[in-house]
MARKE-680117 format. One record per atom (N, C-alpha, C): y, x, z. Coordinates in steps of 0.02 Angstrom, whole numbers, padded with zeros to 5 digits, always signed. Layout:
<sites>
YXZ...
</sites>
This chain:
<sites>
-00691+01258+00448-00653+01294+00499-00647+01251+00562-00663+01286+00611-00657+01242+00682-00608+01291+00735-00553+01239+00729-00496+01284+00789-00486+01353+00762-00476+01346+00677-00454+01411+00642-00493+01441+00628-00561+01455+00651-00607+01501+00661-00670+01486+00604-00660+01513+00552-00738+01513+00510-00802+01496+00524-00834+01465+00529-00907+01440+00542-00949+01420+00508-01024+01440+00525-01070+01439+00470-01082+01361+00444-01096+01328+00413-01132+01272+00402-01195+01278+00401-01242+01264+00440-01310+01249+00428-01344+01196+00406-01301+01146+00422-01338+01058+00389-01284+01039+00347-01305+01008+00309-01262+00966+00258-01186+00993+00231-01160+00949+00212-01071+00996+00185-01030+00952+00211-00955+00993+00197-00885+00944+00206-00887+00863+00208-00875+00828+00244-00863+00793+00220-00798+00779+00172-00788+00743+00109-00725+00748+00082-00715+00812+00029-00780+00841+00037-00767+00920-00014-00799+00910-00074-00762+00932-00115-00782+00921-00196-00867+00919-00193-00875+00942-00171-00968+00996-00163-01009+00928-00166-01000+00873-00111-01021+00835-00085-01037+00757-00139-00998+00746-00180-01011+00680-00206-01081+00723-00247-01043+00793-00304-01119+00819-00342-01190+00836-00303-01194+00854-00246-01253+00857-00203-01285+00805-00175-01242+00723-00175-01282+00667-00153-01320+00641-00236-01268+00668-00287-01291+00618-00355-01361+00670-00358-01374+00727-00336-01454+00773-00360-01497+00756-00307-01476+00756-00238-01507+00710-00185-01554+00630-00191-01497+00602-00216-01500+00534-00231-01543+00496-00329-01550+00558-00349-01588+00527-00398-01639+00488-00396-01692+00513-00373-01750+00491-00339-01756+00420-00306-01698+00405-00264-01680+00359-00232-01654+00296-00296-01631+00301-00342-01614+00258-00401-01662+00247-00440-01707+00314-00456-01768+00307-00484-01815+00243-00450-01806+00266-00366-01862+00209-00346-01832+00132-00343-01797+00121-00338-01760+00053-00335-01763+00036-00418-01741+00053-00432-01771+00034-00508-01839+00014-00520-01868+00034-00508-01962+00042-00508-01973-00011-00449-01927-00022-00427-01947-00109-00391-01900-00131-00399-01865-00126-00476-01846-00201-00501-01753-00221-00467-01728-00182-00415-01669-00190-00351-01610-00203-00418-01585-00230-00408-01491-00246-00429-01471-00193-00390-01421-00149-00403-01410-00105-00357-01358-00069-00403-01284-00039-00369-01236-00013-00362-01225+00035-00321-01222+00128-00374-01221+00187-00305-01171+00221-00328-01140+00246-00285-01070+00306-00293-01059+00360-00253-01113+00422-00278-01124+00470-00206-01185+00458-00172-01146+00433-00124-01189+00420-00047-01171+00346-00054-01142+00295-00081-01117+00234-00042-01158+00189-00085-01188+00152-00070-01230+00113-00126-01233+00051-00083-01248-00004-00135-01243-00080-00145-01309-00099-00156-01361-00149-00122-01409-00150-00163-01403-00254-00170-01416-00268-00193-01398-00361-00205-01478-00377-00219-01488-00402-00170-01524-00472-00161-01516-00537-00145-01578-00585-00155-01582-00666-00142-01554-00699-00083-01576-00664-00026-01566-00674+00030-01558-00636+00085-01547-00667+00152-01525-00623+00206-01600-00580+00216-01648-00603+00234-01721-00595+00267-01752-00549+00210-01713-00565+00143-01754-00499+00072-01708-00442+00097-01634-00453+00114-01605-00393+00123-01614-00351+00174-01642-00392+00242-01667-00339+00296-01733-00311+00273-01765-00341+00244-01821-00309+00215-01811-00246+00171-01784-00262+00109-01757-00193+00087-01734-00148+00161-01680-00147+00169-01647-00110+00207-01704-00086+00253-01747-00099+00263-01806-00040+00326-01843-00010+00278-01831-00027+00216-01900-00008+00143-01857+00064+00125-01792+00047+00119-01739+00085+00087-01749+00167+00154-01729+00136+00199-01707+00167+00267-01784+00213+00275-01829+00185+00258-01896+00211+00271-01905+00280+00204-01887+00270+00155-01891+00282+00080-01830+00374+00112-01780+00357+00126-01725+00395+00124-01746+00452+00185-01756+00425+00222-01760+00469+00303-01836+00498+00293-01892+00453+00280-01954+00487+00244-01962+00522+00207-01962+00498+00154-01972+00565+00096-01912+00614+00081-01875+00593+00080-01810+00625+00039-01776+00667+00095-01795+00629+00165-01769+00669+00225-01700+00703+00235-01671+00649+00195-01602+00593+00226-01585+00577+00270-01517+00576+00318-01507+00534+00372-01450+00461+00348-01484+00428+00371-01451+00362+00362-01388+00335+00426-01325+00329+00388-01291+00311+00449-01293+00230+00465-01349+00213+00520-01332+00153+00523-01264+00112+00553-01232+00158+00576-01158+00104+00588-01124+00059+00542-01139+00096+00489-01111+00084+00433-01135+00069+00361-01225+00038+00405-01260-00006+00329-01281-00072+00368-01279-00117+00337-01289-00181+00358-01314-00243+00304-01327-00277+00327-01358-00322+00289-01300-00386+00289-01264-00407+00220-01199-00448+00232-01196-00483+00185-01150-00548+00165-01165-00581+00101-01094-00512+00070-01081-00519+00008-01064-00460-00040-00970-00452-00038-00944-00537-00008-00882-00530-00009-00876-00526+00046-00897-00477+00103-00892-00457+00171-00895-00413+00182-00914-00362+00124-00920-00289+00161-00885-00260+00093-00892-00195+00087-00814-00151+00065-00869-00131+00012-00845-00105-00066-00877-00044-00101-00813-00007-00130-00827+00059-00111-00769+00089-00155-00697+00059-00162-00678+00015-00109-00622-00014-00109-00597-00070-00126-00670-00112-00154-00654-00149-00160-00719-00213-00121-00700-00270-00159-00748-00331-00115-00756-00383-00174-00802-00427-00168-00808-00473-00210-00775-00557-00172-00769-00605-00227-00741-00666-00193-00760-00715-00228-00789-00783-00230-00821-00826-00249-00779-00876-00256-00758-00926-00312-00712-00984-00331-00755-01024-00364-00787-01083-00331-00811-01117-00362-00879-01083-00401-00889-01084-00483-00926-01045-00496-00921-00980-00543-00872-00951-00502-00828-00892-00543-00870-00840-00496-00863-00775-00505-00868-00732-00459-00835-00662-00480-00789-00651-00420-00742-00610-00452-00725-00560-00413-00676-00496-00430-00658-00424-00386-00590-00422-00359-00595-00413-00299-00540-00402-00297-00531-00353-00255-00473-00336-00219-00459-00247-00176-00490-00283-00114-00508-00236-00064-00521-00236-00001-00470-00253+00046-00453-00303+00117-00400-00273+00129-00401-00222+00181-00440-00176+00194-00444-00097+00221-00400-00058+00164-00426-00068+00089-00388-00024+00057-00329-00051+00057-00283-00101+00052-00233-00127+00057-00179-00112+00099-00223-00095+00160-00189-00057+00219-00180-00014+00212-00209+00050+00175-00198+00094+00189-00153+00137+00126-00144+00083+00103-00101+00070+00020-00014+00074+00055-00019+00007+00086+00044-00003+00125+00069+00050+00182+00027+00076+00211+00021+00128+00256+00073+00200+00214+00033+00199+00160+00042+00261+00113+00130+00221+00117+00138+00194+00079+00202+00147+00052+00285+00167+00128+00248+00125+00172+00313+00122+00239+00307+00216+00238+00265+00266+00237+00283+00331+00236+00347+00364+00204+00343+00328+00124+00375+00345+00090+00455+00326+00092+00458+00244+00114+00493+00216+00117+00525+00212+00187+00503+00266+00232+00541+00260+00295+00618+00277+00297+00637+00229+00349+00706+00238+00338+00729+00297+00394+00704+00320+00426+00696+00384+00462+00705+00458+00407+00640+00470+00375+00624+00531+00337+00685+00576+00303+00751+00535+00314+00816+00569+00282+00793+00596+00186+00757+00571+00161+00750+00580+00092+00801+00550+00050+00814+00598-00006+00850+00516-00055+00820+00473-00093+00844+00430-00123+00825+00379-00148+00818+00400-00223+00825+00459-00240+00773+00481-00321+00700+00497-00290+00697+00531-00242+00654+00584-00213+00588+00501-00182+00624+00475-00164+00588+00390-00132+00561+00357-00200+00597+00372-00248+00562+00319-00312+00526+00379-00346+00531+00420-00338+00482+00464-00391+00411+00465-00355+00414+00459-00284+00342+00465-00254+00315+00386-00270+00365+00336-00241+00328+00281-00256+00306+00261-00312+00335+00301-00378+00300+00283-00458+00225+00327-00438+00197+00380-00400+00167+00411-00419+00103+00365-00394+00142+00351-00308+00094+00306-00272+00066+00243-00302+00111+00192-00340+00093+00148-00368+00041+00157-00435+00086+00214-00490+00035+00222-00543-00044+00230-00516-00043+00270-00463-00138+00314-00461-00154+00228-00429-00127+00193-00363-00156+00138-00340-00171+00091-00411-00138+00095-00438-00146+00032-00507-00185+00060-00550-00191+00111-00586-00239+00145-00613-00323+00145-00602-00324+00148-00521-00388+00124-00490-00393+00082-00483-00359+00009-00437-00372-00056-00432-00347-00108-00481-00338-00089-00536-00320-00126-00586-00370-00155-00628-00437-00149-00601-00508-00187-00636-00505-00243-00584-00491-00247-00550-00476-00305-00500-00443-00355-00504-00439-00405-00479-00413-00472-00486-00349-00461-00435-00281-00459-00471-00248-00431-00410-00174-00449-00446-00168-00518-00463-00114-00530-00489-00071-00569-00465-00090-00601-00404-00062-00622-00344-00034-00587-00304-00076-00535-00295-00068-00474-00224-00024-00417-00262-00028-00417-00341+00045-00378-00340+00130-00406-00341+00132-00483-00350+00171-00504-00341+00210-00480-00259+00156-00500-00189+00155-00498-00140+00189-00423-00123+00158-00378-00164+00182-00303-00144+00252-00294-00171+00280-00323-00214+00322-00306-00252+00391-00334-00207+00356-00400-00192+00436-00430-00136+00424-00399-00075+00350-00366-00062+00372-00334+00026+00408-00272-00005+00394-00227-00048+00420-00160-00051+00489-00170-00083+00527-00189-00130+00564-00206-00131+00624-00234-00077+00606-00251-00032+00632-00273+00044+00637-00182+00094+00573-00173+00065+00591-00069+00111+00638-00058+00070+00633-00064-00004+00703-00012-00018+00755-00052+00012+00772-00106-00009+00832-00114+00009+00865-00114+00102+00825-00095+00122+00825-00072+00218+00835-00010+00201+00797+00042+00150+00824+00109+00160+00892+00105+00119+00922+00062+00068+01016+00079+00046+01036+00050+00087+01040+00005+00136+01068-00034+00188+01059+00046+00248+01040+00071+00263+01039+00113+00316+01061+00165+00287+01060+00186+00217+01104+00247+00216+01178+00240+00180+01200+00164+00186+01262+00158+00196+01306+00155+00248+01261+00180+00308+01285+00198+00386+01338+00125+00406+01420+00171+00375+01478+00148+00389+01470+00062+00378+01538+00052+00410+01555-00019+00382+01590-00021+00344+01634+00033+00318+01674+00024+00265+01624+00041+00213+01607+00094+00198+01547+00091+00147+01505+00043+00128+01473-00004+00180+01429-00060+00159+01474-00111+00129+01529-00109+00152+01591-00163+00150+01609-00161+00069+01616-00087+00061+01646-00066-00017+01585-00082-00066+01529-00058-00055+01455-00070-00092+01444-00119-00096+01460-00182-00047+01442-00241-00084+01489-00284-00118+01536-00269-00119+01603-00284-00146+01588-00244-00234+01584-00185-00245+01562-00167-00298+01506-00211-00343+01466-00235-00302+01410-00273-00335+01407-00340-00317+01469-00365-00296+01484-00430-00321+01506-00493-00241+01488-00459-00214+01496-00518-00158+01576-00518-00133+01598-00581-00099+01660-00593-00078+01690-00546-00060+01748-00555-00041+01781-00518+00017+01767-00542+00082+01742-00608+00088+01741-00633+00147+01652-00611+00154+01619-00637+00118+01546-00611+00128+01522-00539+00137+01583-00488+00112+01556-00428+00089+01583-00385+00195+01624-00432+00195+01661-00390+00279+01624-00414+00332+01593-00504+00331+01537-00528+00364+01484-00485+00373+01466-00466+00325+01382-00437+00324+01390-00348+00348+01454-00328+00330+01460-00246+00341+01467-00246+00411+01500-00304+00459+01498-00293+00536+01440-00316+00575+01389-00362+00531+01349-00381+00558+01311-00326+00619+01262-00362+00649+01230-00318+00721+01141-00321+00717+01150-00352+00654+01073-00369+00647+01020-00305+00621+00956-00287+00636+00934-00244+00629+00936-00239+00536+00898-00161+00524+00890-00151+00461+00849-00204+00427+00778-00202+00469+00738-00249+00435+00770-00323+00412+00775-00336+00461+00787-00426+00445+00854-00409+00417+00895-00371+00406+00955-00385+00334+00941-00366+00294+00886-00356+00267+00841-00316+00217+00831-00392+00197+00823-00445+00198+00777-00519+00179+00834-00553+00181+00901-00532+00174+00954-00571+00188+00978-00578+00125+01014-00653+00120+01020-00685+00036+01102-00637+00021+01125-00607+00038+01184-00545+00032+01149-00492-00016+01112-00460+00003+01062-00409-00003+01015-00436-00056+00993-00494-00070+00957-00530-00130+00998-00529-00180+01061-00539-00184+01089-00556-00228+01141-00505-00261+01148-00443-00235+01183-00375-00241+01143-00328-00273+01096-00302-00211+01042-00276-00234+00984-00312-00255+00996-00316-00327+00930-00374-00363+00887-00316-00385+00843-00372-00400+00793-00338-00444+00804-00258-00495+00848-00320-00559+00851-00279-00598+00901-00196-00566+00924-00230-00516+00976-00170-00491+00938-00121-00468+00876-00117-00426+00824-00088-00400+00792-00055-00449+00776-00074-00528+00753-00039-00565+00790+00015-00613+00861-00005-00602+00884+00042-00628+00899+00112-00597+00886+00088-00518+00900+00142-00500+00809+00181-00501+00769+00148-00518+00718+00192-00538+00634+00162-00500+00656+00106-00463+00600+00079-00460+00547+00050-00514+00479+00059-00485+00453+00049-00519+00401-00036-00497+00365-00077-00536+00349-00125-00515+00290-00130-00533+00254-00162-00461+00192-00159-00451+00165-00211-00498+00193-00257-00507+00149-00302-00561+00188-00302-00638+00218-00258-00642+00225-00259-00728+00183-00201-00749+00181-00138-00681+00103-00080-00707+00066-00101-00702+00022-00152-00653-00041-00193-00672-00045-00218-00745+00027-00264-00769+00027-00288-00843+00006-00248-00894+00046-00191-00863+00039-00136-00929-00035-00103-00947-00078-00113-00868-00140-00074-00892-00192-00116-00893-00180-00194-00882-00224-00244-00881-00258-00258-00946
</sites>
């Protein structure tokens, strides 16, 4: 549909439409067939394919063999913006990237997908959106399960630690902002443990949401375990669970 209006397709399909991954895998047989038949290391998903060689000078070589192979016979268009010749932990597959330690070689997430992980995340967690805070943890279990579900073949047990103290820090900016008042913040942290003198300090404070969101008041009230009872979920104990 363009500007509402129905329109024919004459070349190719949706991008993004179910139609499209099954029409590159009947497209693209041929194309696996021949790379095989010369022997290629090679990784395909759809349209997005990996091919691993020795060197830079074998990989431009492929790549005009490939490019020649696809647009020639098969009469394919190749997007070159977006094929290149790169060492393997520099360019993206399916979301993820490779990373080299010594003589390990290992997976880990992209950080394009990472972004757009976190992206997904501050949506949910805006302190704007007027949602409540069941309605905030039920999306973020959903968001976290499918992200962990997929990037959980990955090496990513660092980087869920990392997600867990940034998001953890949004919630507690979104109960800090929808305790408006000062008597309310005053009474709420008094309930969960802080002074009288600490709990009236921090309720008049002038400091934005964010940065009292990282404040050792707020660490120590709203903890962890306090965050999970109210229904959070944690990014590196679902990695644990499906690792």
């Amino acid at each position: 549909m363009i500007n509402g209006v129905y329109t024919d397709t004459e070349e190719g399909c949706p991008q993004g439409g179910p139609l499209s991954p099954l029409l590159s895998n009947i497209m693209l047989t041929e194309f696996d067939k021949e790379l095989e038949r010369r022997g290629h290391k090679f990784c395909r998903y759809a349209d997005d394919c990996n091919i691993y060689v020795g060197s830079k000078r074998a990989g431009e070589r492929v790549m005009a063999s490939a490019i020649e192979f696809l647009e020639g016979k098969l009469k394919l268009r190749v997007n070159r913006d977006k094929s290149a010749v790169d060492r393997p932990w520099r360019r993206k597959f399916l979301g993820f990237t490779f990373y080299q330690l010594y003589e390990k070689i290992g997976v880990r997430v992209h950080q394009k997908s990472i972004n757009k992980f976190k992206t997904k995340i501050r949506e949910i967690t805006s302190r704007n959106n007027g949602k409540s805070m069941e309605y905030r943890m039920e999306k973020l279990k959903q968001c976290i399960y499918g992200w962990i579900n997929y990037y959980g073949i990955a090496d990513i047990s660092s980087l869920t630690r990392e997600l867990d103290k940034w998001l953890r820090r949004r919630i507690r900016m979104c109960l800090w902002k929808q305790w408006k008042k000062i008597k309310t913040k005053y009474d709420n942290l008094k309930k969960l443990g802080a002074t009288d003198q600490k709990a009236w300090e921090h309720a008049n404070t002038r400091k934005g949401y964010w940065r009292i969101s990282n404040s050792p008041i707020l660490a120590t009230t709203l903890t962890n375990d306090y965050l999970e009872k109210l229904g959070y979920t944690s990014i590196q104990k679902r990695y644990k669970q499906v690792h």
